[in-house]
Chimera marker file (.cmm) of the C-alpha trace (Angstrom):
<marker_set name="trace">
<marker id="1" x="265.090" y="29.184" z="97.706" r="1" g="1" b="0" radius="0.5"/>
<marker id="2" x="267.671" y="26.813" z="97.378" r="1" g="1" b="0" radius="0.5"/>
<marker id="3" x="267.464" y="23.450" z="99.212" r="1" g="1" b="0" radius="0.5"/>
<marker id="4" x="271.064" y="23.770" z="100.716" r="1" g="1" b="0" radius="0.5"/>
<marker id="5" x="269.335" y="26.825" z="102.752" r="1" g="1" b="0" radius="0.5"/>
<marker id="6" x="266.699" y="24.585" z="104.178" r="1" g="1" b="0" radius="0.5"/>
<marker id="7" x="267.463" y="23.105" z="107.526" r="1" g="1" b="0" radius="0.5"/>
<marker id="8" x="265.629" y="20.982" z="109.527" r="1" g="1" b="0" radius="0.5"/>
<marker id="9" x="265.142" y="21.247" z="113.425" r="1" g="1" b="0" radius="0.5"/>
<marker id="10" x="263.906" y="18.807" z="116.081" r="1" g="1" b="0" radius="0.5"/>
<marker id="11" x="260.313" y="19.720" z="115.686" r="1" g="1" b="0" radius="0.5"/>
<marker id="12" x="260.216" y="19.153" z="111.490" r="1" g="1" b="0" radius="0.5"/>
<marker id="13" x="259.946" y="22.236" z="111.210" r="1" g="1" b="0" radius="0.5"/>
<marker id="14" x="261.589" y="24.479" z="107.929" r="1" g="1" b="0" radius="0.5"/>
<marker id="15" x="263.818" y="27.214" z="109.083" r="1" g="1" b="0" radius="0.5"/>
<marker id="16" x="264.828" y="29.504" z="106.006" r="1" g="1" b="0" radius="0.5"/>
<marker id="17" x="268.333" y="31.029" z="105.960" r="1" g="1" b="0" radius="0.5"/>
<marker id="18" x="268.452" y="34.128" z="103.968" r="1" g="1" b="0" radius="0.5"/>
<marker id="19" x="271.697" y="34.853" z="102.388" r="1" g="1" b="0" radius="0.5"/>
<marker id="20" x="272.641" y="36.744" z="99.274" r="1" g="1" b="0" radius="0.5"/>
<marker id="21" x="275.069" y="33.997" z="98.466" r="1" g="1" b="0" radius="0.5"/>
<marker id="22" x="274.613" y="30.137" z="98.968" r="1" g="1" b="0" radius="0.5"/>
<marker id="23" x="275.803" y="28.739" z="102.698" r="1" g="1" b="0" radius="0.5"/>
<marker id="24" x="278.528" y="25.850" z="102.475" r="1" g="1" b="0" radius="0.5"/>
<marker id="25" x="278.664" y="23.180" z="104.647" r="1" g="1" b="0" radius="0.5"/>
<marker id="26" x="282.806" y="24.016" z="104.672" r="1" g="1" b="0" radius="0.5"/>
<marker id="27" x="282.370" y="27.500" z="104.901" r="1" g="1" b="0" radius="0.5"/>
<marker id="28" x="280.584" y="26.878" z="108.266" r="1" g="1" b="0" radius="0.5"/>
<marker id="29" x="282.749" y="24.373" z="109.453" r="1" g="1" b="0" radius="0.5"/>
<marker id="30" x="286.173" y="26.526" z="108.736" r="1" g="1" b="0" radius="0.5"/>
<marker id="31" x="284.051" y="29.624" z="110.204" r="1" g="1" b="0" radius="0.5"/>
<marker id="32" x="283.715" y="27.511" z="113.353" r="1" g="1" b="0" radius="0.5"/>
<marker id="33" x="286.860" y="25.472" z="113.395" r="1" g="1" b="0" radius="0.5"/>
<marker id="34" x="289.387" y="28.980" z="113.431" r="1" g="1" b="0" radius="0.5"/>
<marker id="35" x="288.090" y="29.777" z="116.578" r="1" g="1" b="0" radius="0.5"/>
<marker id="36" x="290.638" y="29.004" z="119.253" r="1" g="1" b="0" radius="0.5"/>
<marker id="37" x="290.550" y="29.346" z="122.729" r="1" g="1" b="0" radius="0.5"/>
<marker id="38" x="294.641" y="30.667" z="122.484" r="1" g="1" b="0" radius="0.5"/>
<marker id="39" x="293.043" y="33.399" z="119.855" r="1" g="1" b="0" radius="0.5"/>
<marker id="40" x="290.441" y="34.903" z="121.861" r="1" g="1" b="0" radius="0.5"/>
<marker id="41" x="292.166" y="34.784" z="125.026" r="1" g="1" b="0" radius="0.5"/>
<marker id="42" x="293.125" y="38.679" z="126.297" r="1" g="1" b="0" radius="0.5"/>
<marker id="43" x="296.064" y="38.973" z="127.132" r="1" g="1" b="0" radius="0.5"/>
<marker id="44" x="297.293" y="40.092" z="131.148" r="1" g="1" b="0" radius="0.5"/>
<marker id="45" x="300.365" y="40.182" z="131.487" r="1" g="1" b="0" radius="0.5"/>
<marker id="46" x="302.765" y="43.501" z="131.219" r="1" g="1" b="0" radius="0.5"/>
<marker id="47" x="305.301" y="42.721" z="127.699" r="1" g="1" b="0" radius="0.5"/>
<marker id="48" x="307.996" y="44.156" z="129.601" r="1" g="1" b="0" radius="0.5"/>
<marker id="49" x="308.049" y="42.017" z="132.846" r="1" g="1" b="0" radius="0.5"/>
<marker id="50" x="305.624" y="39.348" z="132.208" r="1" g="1" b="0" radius="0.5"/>
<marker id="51" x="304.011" y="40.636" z="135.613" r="1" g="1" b="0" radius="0.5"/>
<marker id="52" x="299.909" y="39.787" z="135.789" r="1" g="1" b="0" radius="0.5"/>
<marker id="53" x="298.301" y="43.235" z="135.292" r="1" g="1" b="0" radius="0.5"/>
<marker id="54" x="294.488" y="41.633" z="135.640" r="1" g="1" b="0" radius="0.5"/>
<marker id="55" x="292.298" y="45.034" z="135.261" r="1" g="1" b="0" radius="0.5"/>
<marker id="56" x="294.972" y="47.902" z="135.498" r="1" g="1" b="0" radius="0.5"/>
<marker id="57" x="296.873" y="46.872" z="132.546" r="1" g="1" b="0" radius="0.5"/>
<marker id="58" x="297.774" y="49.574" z="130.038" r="1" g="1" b="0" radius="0.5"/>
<marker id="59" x="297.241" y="49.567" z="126.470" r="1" g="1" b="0" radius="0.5"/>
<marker id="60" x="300.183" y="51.100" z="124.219" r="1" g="1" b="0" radius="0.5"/>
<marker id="61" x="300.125" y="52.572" z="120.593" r="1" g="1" b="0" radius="0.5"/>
<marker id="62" x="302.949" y="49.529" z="120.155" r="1" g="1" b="0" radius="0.5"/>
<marker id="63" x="299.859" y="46.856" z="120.296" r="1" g="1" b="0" radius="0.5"/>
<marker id="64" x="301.333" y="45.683" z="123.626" r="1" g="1" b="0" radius="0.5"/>
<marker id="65" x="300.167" y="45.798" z="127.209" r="1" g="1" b="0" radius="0.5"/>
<marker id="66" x="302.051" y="46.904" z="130.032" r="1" g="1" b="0" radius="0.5"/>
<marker id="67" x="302.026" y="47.002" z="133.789" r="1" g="1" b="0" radius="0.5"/>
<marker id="68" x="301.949" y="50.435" z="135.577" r="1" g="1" b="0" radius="0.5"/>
<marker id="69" x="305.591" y="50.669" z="136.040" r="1" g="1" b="0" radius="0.5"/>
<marker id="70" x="306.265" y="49.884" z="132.272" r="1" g="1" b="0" radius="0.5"/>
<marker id="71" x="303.325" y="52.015" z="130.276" r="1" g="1" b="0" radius="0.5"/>
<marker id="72" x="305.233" y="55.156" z="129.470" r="1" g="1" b="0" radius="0.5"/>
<marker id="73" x="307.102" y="54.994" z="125.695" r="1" g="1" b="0" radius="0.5"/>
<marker id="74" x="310.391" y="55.205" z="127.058" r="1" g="1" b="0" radius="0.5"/>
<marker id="75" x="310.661" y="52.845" z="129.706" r="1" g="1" b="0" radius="0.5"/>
<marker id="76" x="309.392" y="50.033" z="127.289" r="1" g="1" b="0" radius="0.5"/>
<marker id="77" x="311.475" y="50.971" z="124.236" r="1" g="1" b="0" radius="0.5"/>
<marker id="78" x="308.333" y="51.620" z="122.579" r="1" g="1" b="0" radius="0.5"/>
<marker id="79" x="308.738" y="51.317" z="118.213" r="1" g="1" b="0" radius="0.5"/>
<marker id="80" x="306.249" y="53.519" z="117.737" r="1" g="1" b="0" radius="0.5"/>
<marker id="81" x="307.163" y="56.574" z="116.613" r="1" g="1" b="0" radius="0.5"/>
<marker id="82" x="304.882" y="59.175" z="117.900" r="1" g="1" b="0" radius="0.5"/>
<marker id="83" x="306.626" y="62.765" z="116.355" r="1" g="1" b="0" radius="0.5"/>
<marker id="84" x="305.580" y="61.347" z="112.523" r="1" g="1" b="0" radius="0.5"/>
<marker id="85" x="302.441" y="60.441" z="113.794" r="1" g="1" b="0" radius="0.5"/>
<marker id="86" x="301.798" y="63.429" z="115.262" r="1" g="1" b="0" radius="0.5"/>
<marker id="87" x="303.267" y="65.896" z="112.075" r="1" g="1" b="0" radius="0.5"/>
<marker id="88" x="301.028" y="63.758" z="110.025" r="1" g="1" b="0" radius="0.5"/>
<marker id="89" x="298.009" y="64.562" z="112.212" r="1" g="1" b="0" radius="0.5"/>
<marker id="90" x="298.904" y="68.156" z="112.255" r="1" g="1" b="0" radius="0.5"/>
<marker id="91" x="299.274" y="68.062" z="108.336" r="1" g="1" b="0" radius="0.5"/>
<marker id="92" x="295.735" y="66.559" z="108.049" r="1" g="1" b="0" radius="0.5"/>
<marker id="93" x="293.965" y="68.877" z="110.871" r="1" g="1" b="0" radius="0.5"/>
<marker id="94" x="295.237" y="72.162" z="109.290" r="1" g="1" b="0" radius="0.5"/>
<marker id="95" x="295.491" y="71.988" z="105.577" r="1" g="1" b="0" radius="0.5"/>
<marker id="96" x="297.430" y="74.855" z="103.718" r="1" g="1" b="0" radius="0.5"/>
<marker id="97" x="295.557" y="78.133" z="102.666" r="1" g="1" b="0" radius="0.5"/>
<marker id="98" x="296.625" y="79.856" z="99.924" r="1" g="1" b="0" radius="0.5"/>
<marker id="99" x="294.637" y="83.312" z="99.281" r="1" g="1" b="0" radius="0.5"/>
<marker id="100" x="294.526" y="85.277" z="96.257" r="1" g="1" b="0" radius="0.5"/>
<marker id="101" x="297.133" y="87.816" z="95.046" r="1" g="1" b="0" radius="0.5"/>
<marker id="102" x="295.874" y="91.163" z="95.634" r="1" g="1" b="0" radius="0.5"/>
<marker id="103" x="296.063" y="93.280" z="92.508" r="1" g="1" b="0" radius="0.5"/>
<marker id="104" x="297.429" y="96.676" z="92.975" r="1" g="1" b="0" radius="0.5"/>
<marker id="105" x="295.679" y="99.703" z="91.527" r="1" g="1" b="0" radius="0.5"/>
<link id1="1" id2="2" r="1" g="1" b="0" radius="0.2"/>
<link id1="2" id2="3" r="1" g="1" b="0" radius="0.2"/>
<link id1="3" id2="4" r="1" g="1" b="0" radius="0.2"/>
<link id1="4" id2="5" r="1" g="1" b="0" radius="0.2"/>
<link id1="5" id2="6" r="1" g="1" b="0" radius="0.2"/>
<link id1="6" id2="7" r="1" g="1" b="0" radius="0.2"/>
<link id1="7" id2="8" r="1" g="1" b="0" radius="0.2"/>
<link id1="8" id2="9" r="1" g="1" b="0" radius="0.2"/>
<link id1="9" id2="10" r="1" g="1" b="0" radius="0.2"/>
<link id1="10" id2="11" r="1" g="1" b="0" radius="0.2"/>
<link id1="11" id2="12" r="1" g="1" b="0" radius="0.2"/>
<link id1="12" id2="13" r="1" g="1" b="0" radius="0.2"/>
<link id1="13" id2="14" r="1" g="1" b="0" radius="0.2"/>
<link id1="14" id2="15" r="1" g="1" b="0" radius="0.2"/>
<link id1="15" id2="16" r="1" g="1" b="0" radius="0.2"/>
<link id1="16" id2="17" r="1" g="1" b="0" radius="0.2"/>
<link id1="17" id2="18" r="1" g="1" b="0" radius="0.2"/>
<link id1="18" id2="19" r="1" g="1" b="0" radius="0.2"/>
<link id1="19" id2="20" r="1" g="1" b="0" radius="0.2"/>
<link id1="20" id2="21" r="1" g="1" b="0" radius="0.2"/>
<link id1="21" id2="22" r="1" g="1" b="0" radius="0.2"/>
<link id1="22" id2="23" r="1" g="1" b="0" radius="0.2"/>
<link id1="23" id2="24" r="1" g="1" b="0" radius="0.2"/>
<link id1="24" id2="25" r="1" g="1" b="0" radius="0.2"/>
<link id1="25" id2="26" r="1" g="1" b="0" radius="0.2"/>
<link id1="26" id2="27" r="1" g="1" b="0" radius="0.2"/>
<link id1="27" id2="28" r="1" g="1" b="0" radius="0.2"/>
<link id1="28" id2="29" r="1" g="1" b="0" radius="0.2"/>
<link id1="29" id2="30" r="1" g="1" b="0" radius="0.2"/>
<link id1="30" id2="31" r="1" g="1" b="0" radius="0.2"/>
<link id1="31" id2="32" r="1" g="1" b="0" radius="0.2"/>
<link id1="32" id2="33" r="1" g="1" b="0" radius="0.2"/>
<link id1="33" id2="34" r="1" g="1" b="0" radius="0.2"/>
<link id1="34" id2="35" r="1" g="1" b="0" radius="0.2"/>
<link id1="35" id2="36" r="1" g="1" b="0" radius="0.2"/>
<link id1="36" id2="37" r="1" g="1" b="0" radius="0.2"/>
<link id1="37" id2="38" r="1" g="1" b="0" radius="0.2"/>
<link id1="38" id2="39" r="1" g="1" b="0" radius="0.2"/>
<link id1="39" id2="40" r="1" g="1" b="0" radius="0.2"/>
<link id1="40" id2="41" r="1" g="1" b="0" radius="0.2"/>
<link id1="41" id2="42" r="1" g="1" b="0" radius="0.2"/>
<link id1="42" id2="43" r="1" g="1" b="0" radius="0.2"/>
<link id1="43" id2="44" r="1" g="1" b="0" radius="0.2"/>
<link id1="44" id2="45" r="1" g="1" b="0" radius="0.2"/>
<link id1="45" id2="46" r="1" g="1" b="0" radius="0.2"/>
<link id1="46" id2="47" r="1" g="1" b="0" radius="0.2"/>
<link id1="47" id2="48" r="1" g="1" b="0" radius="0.2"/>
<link id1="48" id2="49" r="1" g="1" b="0" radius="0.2"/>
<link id1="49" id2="50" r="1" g="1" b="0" radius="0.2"/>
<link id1="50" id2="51" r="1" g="1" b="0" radius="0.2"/>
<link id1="51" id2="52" r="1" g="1" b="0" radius="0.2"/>
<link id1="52" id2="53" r="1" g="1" b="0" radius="0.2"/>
<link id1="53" id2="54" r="1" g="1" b="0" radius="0.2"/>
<link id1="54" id2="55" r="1" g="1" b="0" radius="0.2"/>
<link id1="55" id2="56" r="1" g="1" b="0" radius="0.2"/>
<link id1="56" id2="57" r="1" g="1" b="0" radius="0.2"/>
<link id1="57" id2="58" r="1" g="1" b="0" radius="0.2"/>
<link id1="58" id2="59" r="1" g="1" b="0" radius="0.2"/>
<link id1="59" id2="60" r="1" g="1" b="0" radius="0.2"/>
<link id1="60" id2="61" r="1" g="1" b="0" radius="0.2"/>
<link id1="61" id2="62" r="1" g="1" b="0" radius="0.2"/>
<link id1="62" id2="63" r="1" g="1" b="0" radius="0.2"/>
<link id1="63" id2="64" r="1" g="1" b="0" radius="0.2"/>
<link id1="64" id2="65" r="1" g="1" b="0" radius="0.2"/>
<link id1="65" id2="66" r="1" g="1" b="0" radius="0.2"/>
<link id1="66" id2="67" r="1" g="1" b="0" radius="0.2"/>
<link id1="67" id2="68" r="1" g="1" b="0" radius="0.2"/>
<link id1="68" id2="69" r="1" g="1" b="0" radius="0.2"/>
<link id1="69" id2="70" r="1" g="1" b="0" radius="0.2"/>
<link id1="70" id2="71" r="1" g="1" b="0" radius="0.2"/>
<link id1="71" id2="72" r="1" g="1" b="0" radius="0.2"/>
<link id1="72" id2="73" r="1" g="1" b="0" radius="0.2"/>
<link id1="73" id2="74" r="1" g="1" b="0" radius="0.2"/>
<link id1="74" id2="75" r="1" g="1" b="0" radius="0.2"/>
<link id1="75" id2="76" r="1" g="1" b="0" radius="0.2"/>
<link id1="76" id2="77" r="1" g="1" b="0" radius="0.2"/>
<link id1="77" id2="78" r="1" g="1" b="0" radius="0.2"/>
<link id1="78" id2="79" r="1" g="1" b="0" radius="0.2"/>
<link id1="79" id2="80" r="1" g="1" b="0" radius="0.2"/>
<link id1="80" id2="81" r="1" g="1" b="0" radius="0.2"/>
<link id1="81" id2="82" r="1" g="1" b="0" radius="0.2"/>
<link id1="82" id2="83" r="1" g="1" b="0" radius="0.2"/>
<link id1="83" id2="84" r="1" g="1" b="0" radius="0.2"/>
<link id1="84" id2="85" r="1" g="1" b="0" radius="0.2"/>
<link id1="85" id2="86" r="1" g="1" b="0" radius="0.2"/>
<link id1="86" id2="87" r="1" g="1" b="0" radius="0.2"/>
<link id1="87" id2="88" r="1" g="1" b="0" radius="0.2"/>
<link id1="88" id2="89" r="1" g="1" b="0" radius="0.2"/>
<link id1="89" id2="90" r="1" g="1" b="0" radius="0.2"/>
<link id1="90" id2="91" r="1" g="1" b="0" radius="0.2"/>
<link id1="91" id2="92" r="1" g="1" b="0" radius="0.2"/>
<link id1="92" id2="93" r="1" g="1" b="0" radius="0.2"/>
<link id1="93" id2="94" r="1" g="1" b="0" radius="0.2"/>
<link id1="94" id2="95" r="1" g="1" b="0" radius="0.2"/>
<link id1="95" id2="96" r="1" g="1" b="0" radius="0.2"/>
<link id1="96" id2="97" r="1" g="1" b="0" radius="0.2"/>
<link id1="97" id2="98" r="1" g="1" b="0" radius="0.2"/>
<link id1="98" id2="99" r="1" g="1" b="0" radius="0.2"/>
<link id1="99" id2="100" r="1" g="1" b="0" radius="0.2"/>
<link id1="100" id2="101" r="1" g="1" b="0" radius="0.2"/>
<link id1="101" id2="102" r="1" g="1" b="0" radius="0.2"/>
<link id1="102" id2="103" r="1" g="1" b="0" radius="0.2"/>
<link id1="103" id2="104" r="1" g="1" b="0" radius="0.2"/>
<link id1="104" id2="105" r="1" g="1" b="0" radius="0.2"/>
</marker_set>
């Protein structure tokens, strides 16, 4: 054990922290520090209309979330583009099969 992963607590007593790789006192403080309030905040409000959507907000493919009026693709101009997505699903769900020639006699 390495004495960097030795702590004391209030009572003198040794805690052991077992990592496979030595614990910085700047690794745990930039851990901690990049935690902002802004960061882990969710968002509620629709990206359309800024209207508060609280619990009834809908997700989109986009990343965004909308209101009810605004959660369909095309009445938020939605980038995603949903016919190559699907093709390329349809390509990976049902590969091509190719069967042997039949010989003739």
């Amino acid at each position: 054990f390495n004495a960097e992963n030795i702590k004391k607590t209030e009572n003198t007593c040794a805690v052991f922290l077992l990592t496979s790789e030595p614990v910085t006192d700047d690794a745990q403080a930039s851990s901690e520090g990049d935690q902002t309030p802004d960061k882990n905040k969710k968002k509620n409000r629709c990206f359309s209309c800024r209207k508060k959507v609280g619990l009834t907000g809908f997700d989109c493919r986009c990343g965004n979330l909308f209101c009810a009026i605004h959660r369909y693709s095309d009445k938020h101009d939605c980038p995603y583009d949903y016919r190559s997505a699907a093709a390329a699903r349809i390509r990976k769900e049902n590969p091509i099969v190719v069967a042997e020639k039949i010989q003739k006699l």
